[in-house]
DONUTI-698549 format. One record per residue (C-alpha): chain; y, x, z. Coordinates in pm, 1 decimal, padded with zeros to 6 digits. Layout:
REC; cadena; py; px; pz
REC; A; Y; X; Z
...
// end
This chain:
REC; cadena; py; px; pz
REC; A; 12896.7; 11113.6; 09736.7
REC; A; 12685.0; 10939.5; 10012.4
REC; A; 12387.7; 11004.2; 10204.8
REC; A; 12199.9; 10810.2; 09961.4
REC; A; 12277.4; 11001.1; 09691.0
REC; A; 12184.5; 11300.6; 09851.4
REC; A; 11857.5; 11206.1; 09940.7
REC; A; 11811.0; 11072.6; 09591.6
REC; A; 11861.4; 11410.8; 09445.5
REC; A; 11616.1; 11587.3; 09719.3
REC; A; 11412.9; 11385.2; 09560.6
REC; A; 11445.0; 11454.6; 09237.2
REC; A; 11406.1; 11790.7; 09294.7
REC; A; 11090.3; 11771.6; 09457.3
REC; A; 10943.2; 11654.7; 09073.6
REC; A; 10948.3; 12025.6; 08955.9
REC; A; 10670.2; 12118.6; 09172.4
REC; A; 10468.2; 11791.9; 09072.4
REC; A; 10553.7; 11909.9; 08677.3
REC; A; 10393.7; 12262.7; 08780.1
REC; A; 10083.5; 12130.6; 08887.7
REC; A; 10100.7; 11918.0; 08629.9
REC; A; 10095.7; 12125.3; 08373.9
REC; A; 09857.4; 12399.6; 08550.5
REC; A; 09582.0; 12259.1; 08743.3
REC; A; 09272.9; 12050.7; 08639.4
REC; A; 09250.7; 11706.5; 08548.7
REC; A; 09239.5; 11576.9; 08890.7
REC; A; 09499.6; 11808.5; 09066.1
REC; A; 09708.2; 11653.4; 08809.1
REC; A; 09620.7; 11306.2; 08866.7
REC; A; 09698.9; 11363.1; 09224.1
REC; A; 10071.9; 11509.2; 09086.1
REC; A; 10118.9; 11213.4; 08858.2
REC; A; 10122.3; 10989.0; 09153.8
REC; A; 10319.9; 11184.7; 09352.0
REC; A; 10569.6; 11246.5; 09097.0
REC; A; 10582.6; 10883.5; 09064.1
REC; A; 10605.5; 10774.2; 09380.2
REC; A; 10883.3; 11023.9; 09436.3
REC; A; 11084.2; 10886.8; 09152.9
REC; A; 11008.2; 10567.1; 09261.1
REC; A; 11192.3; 10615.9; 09592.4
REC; A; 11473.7; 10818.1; 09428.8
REC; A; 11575.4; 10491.4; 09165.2
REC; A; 11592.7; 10291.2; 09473.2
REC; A; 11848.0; 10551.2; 09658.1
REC; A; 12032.4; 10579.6; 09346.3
REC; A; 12066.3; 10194.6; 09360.4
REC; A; 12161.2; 10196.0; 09725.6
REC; A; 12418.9; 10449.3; 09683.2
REC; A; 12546.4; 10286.9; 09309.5
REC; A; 12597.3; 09943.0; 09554.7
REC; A; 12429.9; 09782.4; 09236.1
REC; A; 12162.6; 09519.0; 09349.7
REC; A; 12037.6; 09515.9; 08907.4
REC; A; 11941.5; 09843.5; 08980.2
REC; A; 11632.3; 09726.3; 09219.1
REC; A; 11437.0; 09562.0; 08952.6
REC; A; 11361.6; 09931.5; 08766.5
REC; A; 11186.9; 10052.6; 09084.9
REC; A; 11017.0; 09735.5; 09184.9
REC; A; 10835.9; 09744.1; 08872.3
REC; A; 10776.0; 10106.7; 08823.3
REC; A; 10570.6; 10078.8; 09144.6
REC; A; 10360.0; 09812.8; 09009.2
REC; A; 10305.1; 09935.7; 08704.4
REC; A; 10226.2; 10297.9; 08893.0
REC; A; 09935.0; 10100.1; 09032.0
REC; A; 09824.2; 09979.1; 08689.8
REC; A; 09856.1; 10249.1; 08522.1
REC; A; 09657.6; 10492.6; 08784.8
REC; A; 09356.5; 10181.1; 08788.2
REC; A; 09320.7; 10255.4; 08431.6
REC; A; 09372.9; 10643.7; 08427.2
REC; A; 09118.9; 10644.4; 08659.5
REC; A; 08869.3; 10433.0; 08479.2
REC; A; 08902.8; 10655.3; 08164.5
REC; A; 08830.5; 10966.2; 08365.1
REC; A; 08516.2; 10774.6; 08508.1
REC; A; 08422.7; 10741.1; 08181.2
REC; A; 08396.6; 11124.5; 08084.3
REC; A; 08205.9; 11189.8; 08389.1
REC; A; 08485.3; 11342.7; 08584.5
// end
């Protein structure tokens, strides 16, 4: 085990607050979790690949980040939409 892989799991464990708010707070609380929660797992594939020594494994967080922006653009424009 390397110190890659040990931040990668930090990381990982710092979802299960994000899945509490998500899963407790109002619509835009939880928006504001999504992204974090992404983000975070965002930066914890690209440990994992570090520490793996796999340079395939880069492509999976490269585009999860780009899609994360997507996706949030469009989340937020449906939300707009109900007035919120």
């Amino acid at each position: 085990m390397n110190v890659w892989l040990i931040g990668a799991t930090v990381l990982l464990a710092a979802l299960l607050p994000c899945g509490v708010v998500l899963l407790r707070e109002p619509i835009l609380d939880a928006l504001v979790a999504l992204e974090l929660a992404t983000t975070l797992a965002t930066v914890a594939l690209l440990l994992l690949a570090e520490g793996y020594h796999r340079s395939s494994y880069f492509a999976v967080p490269i585009v999860l980040a780009f899609l994360n922006v997507v996706g949030v653009l469009i989340f937020v424009r449906f939300l707009a939409d109900r007035g919120l």
